[in-house]
C-alpha positions as CSV (number, residue, x, y, z in Angstrom):
1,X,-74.7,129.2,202.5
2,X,-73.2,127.6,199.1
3,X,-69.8,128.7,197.7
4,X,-71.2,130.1,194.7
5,X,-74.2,132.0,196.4
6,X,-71.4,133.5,198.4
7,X,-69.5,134.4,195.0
8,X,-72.7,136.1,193.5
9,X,-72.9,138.2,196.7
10,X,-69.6,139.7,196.3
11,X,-69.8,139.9,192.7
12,X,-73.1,141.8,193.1
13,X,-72.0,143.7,195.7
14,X,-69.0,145.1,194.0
15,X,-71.2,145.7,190.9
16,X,-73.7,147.6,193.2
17,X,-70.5,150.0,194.8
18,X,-69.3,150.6,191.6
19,X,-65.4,151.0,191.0
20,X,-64.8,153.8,193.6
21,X,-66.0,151.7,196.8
22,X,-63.9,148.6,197.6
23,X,-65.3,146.1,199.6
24,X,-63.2,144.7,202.7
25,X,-62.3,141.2,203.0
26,X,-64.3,139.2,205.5
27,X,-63.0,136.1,207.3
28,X,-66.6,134.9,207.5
29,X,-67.4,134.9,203.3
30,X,-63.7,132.9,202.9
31,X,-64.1,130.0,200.4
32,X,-63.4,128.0,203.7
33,X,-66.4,129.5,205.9
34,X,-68.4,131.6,203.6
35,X,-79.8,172.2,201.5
36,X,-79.5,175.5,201.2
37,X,-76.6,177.9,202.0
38,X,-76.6,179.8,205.2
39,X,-73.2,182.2,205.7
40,X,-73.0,184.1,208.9
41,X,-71.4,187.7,208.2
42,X,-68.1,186.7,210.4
43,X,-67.7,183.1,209.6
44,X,-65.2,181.4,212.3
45,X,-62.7,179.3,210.3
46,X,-60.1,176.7,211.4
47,X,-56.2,176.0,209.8
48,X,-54.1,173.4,210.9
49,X,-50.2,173.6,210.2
50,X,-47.7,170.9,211.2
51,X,-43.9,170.9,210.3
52,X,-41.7,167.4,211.4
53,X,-38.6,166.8,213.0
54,X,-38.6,168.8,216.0
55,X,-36.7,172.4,216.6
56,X,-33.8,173.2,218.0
57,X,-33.6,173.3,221.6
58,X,-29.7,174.0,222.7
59,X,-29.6,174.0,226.3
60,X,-28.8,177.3,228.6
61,X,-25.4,176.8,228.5
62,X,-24.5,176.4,225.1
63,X,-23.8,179.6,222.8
64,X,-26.2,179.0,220.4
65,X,-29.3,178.9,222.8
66,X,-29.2,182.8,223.2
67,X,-29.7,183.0,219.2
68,X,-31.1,179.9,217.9
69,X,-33.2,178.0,220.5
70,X,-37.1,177.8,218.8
71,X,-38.6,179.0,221.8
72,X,-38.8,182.1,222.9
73,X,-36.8,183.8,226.2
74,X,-39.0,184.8,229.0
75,X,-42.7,184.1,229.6
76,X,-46.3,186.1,229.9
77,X,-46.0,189.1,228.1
78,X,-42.5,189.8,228.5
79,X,-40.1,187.6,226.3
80,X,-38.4,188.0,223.5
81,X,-37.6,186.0,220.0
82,X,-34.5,184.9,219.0
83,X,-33.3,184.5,215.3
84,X,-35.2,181.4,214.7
85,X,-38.5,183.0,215.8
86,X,-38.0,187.0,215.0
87,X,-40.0,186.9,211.3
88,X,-42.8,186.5,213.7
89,X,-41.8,189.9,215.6
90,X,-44.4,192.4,213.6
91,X,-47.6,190.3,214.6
92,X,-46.3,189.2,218.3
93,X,-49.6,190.9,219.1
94,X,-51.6,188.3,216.9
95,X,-49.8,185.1,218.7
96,X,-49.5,183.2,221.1
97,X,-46.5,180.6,221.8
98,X,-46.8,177.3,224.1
99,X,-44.7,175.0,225.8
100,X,-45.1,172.4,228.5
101,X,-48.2,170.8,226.2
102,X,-48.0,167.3,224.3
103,X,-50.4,164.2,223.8
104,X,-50.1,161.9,227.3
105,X,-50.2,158.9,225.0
106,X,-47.3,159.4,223.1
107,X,-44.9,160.6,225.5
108,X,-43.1,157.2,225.9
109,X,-42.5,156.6,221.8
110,X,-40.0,157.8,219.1
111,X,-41.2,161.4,218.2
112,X,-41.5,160.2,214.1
113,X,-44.2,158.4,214.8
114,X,-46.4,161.3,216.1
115,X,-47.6,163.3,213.4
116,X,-50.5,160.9,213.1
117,X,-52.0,161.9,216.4
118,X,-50.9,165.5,216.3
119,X,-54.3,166.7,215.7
120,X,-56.3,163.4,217.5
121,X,-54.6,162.4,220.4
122,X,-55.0,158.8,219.8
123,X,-52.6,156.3,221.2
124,X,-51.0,155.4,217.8
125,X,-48.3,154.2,219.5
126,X,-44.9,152.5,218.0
127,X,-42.9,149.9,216.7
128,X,-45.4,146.9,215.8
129,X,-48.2,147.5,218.4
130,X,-51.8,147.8,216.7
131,X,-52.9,150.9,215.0
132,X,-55.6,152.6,215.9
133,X,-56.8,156.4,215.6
134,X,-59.4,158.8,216.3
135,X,-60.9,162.1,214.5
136,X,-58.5,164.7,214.4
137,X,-59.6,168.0,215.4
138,X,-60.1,169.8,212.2
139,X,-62.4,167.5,210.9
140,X,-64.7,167.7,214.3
141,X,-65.2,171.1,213.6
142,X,-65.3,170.4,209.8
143,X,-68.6,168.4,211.0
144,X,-70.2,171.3,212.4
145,X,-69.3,173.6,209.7
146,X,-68.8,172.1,207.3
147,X,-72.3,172.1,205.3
148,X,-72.2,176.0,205.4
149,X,-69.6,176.1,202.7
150,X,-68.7,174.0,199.1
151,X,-65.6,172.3,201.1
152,X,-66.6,170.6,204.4
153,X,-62.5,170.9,204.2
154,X,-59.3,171.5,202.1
155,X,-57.1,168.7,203.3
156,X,-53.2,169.3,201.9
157,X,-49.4,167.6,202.2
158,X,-46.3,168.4,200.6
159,X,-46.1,164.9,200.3
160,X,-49.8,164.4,199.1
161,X,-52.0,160.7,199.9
162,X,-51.9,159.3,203.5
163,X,-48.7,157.8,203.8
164,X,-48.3,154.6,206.4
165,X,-49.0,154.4,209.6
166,X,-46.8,156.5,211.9
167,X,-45.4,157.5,208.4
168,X,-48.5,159.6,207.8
169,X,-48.6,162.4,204.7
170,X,-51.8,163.8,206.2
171,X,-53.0,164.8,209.7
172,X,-56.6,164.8,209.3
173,X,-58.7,161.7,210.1
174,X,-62.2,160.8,209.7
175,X,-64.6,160.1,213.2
176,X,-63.3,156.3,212.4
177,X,-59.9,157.1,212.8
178,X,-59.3,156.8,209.5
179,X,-57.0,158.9,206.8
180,X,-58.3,161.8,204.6
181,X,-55.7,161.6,201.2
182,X,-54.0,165.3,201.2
183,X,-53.6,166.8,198.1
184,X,-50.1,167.8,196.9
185,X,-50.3,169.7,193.6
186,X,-51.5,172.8,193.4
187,X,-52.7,173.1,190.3
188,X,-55.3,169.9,191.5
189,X,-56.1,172.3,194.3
190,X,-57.0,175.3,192.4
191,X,-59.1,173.6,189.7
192,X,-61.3,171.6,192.2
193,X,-61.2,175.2,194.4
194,X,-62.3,177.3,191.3
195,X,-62.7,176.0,188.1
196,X,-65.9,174.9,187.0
197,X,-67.3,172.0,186.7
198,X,-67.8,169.8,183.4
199,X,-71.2,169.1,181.8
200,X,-70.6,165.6,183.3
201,X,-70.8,166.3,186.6
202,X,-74.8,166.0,187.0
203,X,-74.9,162.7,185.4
204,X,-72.0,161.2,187.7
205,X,-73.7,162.3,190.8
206,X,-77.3,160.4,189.6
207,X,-75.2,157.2,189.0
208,X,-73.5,157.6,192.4
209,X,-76.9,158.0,193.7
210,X,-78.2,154.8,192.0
211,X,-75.0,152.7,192.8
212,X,-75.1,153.6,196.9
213,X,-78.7,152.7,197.0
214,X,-78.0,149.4,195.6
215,X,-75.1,148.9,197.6
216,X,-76.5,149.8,201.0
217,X,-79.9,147.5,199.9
218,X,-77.4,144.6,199.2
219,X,-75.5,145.4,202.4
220,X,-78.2,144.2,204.7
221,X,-78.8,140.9,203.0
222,X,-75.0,140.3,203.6
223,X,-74.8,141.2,206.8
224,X,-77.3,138.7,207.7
225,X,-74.2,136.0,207.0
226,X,-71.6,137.5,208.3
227,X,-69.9,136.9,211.6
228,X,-70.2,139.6,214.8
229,X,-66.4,140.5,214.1
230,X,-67.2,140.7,210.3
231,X,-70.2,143.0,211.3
232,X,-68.3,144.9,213.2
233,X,-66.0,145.6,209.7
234,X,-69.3,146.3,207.5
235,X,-70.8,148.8,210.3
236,X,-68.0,150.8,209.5
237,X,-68.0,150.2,206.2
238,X,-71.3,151.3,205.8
239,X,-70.7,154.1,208.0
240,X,-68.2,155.6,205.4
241,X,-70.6,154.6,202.5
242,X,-73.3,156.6,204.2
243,X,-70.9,159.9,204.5
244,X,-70.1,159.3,200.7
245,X,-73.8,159.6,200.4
246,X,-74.4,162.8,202.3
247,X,-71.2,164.2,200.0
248,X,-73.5,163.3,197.3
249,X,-76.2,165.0,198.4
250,X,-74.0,168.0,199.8
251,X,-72.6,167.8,195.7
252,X,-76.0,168.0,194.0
253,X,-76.9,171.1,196.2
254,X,-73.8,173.2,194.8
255,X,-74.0,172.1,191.4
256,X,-76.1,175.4,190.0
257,X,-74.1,177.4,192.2
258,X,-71.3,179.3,190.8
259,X,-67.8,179.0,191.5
260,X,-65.7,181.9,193.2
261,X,-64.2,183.8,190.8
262,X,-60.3,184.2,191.2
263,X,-57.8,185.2,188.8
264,X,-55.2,182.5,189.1
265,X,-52.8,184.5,186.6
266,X,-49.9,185.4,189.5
267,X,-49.8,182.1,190.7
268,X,-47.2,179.2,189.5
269,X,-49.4,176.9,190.0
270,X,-47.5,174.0,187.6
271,X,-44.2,174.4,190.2
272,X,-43.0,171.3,193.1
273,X,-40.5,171.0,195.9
274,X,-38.3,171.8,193.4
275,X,-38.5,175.9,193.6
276,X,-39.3,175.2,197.6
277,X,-40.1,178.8,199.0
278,X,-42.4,179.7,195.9
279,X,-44.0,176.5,196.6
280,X,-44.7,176.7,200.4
281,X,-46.4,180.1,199.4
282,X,-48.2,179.0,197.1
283,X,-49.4,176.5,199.3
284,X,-50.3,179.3,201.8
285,X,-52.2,181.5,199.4
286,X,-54.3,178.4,198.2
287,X,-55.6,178.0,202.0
288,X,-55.9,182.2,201.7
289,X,-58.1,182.0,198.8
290,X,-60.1,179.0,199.8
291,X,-60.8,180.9,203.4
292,X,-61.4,184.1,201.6
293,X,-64.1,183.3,199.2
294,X,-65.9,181.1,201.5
295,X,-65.2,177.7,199.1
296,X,-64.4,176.1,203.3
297,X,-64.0,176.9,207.1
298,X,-61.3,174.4,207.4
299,X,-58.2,174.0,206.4
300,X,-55.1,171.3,207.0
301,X,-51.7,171.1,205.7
302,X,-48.7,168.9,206.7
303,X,-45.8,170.7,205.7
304,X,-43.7,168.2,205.5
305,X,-43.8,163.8,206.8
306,X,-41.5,162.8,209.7
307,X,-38.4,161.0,209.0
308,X,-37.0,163.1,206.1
309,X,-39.2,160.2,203.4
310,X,-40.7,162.5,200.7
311,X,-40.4,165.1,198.5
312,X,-40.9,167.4,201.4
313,X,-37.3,167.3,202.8
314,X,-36.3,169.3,199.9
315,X,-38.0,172.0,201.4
316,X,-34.5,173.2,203.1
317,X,-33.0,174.0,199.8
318,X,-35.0,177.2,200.0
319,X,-32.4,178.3,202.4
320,X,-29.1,176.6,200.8
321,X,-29.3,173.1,202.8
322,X,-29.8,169.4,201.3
323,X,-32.5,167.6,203.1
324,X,-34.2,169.0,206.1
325,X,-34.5,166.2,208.1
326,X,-30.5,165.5,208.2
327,X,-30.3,169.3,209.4
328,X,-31.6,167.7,212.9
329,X,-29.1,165.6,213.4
330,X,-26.4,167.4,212.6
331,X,-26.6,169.6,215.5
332,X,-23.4,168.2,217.3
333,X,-21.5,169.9,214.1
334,X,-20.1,173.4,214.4
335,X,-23.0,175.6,213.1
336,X,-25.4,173.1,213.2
337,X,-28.1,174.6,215.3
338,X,-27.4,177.8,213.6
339,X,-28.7,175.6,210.7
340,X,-31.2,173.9,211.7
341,X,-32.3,177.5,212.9
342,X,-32.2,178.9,209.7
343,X,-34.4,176.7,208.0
344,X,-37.2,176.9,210.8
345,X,-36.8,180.5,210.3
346,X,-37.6,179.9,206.5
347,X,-40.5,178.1,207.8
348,X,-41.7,180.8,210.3
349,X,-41.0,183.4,207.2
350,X,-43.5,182.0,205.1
351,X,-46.2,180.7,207.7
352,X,-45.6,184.9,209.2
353,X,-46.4,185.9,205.7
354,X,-49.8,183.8,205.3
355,X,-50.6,185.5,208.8
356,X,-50.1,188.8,207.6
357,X,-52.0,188.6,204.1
358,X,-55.1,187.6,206.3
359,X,-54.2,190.3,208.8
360,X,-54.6,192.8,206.1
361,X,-57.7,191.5,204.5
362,X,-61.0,193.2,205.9
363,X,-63.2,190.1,206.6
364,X,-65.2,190.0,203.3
365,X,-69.1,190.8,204.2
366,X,-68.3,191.0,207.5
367,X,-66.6,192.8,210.7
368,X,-62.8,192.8,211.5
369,X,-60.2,191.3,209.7
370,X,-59.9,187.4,208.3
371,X,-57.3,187.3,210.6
372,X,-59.9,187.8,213.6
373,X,-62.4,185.5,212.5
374,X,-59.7,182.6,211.7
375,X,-58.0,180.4,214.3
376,X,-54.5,179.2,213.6
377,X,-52.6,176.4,214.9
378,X,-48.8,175.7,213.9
379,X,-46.9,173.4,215.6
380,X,-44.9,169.8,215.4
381,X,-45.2,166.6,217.4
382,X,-41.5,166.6,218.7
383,X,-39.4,169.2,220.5
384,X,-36.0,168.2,221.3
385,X,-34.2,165.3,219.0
386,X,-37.4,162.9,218.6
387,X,-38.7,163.9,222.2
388,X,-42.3,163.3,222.2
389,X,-42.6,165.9,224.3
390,X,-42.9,169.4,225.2
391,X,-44.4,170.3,221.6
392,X,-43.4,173.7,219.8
393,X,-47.0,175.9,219.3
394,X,-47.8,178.7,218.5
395,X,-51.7,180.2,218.0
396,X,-52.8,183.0,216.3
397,X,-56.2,184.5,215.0
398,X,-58.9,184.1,216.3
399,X,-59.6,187.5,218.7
400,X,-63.1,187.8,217.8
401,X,-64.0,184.2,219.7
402,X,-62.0,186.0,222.4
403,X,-58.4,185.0,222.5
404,X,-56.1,187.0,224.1
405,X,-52.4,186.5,222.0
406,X,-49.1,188.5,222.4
407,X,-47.8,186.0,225.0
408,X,-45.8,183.1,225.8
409,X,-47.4,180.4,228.1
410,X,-44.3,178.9,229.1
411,X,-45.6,175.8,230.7
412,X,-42.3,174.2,231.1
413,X,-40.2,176.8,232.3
414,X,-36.5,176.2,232.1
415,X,-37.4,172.0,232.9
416,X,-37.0,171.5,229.0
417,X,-35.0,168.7,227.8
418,X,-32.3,169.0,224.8
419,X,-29.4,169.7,223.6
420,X,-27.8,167.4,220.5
421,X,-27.7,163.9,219.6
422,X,-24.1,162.7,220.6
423,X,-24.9,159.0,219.2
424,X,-26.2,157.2,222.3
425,X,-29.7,157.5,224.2
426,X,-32.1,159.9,222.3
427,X,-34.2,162.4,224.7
428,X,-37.3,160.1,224.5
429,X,-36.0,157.6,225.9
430,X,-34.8,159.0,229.0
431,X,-37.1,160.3,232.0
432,X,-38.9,163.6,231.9
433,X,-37.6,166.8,233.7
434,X,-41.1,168.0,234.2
435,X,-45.1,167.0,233.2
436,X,-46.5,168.2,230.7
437,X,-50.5,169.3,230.5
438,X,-52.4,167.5,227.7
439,X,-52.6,169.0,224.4
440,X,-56.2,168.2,224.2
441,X,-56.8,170.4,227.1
442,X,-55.9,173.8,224.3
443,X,-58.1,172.0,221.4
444,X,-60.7,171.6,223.7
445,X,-60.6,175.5,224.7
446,X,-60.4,176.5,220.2
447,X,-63.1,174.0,219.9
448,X,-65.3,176.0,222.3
449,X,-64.1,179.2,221.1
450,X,-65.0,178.1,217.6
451,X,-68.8,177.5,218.4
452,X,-68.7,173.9,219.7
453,X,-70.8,172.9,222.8
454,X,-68.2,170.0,224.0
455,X,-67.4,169.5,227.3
456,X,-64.3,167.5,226.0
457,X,-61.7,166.4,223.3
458,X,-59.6,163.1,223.7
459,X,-58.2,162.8,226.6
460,X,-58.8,166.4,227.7
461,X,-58.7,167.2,231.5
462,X,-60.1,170.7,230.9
463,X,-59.7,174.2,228.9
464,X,-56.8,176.9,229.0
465,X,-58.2,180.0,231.1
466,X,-55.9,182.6,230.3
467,X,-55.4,182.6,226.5
């Protein structure tokens, strides 16, 4: 094919996508080789929590571990909370706390690099080995659910965007592995949630239509010169042009439809990390009022990105600390897993809080509370200092698909790795004390819960029977 056919093409083809639909680079074109809304009266709804760095995990014979170890003493339904934990102690009866669970495919890597697969599974892996991931659990269920509602999903970060790989600021992915951009900023989150749209929006949906048509018609002539790996590369292309088109579609349905009306007036909605607590609420009562009026089913926020990067480490000065990902390795230091304790206490104080507002809303329209009729999962990718194993959970919600909460699954039993960092070998890197079950093994069991007819998730080897 000439040069400047293959030129025209691309020009055309960019001119066809429009600004907002990049095309990828293809080895092959080089200059060198050329509806309407159904709501059930109990809708089942989904959030996703995740919080970096770890917890602290003295071990038995240290003083601290009585007080300040994350998880709790005991097992079944007789254990205990220590100080880390007890802001959790008036809705025991709506939790559930796990240990012994983590992804089989991380295991063997540095515990920063897991928040990408927190939610997937996927063998992310580390260092410099190829990245590659999978859909992450919220957006499965966002698939089924997700035309029932305005927002298939509300995607959120402290940090906001994707990040990098294994340096992620969001843990939801698309079915191609690929990263949803979280949103940061409340006030961003509110308007889209609940202020109306302008007169515009009509006209920029009609020229998104006309713009994927001719994109997707130009698509097939190019595909016809392109070679099988450069295929390969449009097929998914095409694959996320196509759910930009059902968005579209999805768009054009709601536009007559009115937005929720919420009075925004309590809410600081201009604030950042830099008033921390107030903004980790706010945070929380955003996913509260999108659940509540129905806007979406599904809901994701990172609390913070691994490896202290991001405005999100200022989180700790909430509770009179600098950065919160320095409190983990200070541990060795007198008082430092009383620290570090403290600020996952902070954490577990506002997360408790969200938990309790939606305890103490009836379900609107339907039976039970929100509480019932939501599933919550809250958890990090890393137990012990950057141990990729042995993940801190806990579950809640979700007793009208039949859970069972005000216990402690305590897979691992006292075969837990810890203690602090003394300078030398980190706890990933040496052997494990016991095996863990796959994580996939609980998302498979919420997944069913939820609605789903899967038989699995991942690398699942089956569901949780007594939860």
């Amino acid at each position: 094919m000439p040069r400047t056919m293959n030129r025209m093409y691309r020009r055309r083809f960019l001119r066809g996508s429009g600004l907002a639909l990049a095309l990828p680079l293809f080895g092959s074109l080089s200059e060198s080789s050329f509806g309407s809304q159904e709501t059930s009266s109990s809708p089942k709804r989904l959030g996703c929590f995740y919080f970096p760095d770890g917890v602290p995990m003295p071990l038995p014979d240290d003083p601290a571990y009585q007080d300040w170890a994350w998880f709790p003493h005991g097992e079944g339904t007789e254990f205990t909370f220590t100080n880390c934990m007890e802001p959790l102690q008036p809705i025991k009866d709506e939790l559930t706390v796990l240990s012994g669970f983590s992804h089989p495919k991380s295991r063997s890597i540095h515990g920063h690099n897991n928040a990408d697969q927190f939610l997937t599974a996927a063998a992310t892996g580390g260092g410099d080995k190829e990245y590659e991931n999978s859909i992450s659990l919220d957006q499965l269920y966002a698939q089924h659910v997700g035309d029932e509602t305005r927002f298939a999903s509300l995607v959120m970060s402290t940090d906001g965007g994707i990040g990098t790989a294994r340096g992620t600021h969001t843990i939801s992915f698309d079915r191609n592995g690929r990263p949803i951009p979280a949103e940061h900023r409340p006030k961003q989150i509110f308007d889209r949630l609940f202020v109306t749209s302008d007169v515009n929006s009509a006209r920029r949906l009609a020229l998104s239509r006309s713009a994927l048509d001719e994109l997707l018609t130009d698509a097939q002539q190019l595909r016809r010169n392109l070679s099988e790996a450069d295929r390969r590369s449009l097929d998914e292309y095409l694959d996320s042009v196509r759910q930009t088109e059902i968005k579209v579609e999805k768009a054009k349905r709601w536009l007559g439809a009115p937005l929720p009306s919420v009075d925004g007036s309590q809410l600081n909605l201009e604030l950042s990390t830099d008033e921390p607590r107030e903004y980790l609420q706010t945070m929380f009562e955003l996913v509260y009022l999108a659940f509540k009026t129905d806007s979406t089913r599904v809901a994701s926020y990172q609390i913070g990105r691994e490896n202290g990067v991001g405005r999100s480490d200022h989180l700790a000065r909430a509770v009179g600390f600098n950065l919160a990902h320095q409190l983990s390795h200070e541990t060795k230091h007198p008082d430092g897993w009383k620290n570090f304790g403290i600020y996952c206490r902070f954490l577990n104080e506002e997360y408790g809080r969200f938990i309790r507002k939606l305890q103490a809303t009836p379900e609107p329209g339907g039976t039970g509370n929100m509480l019932d009729n939501t599933l919550l999962l809250f958890g990090s990718a890393s137990s012990a200092f950057h141990l990729s194993r042995n993940y801190p959970l806990i579950l809640a919600g979700g007793k009208n698909f039949g859970f069972k909460h005000g216990q402690y699954i305590n897979h691992a039993g006292m075969n837990f790795q810890g203690g602090p960092w003394l300078g030398k070998r980190e706890p990933w890197q040496d052997e494990a004390k016991g095996e863990d079950l796959p994580l996939s093994n609980l998302y498979l069991t919420m997944l069913q819960r939820l609605g789903l007819e899967v038989s699995s998730f991942a690398d699942s080897t089956g569901t949780i029977q007594n939860i």
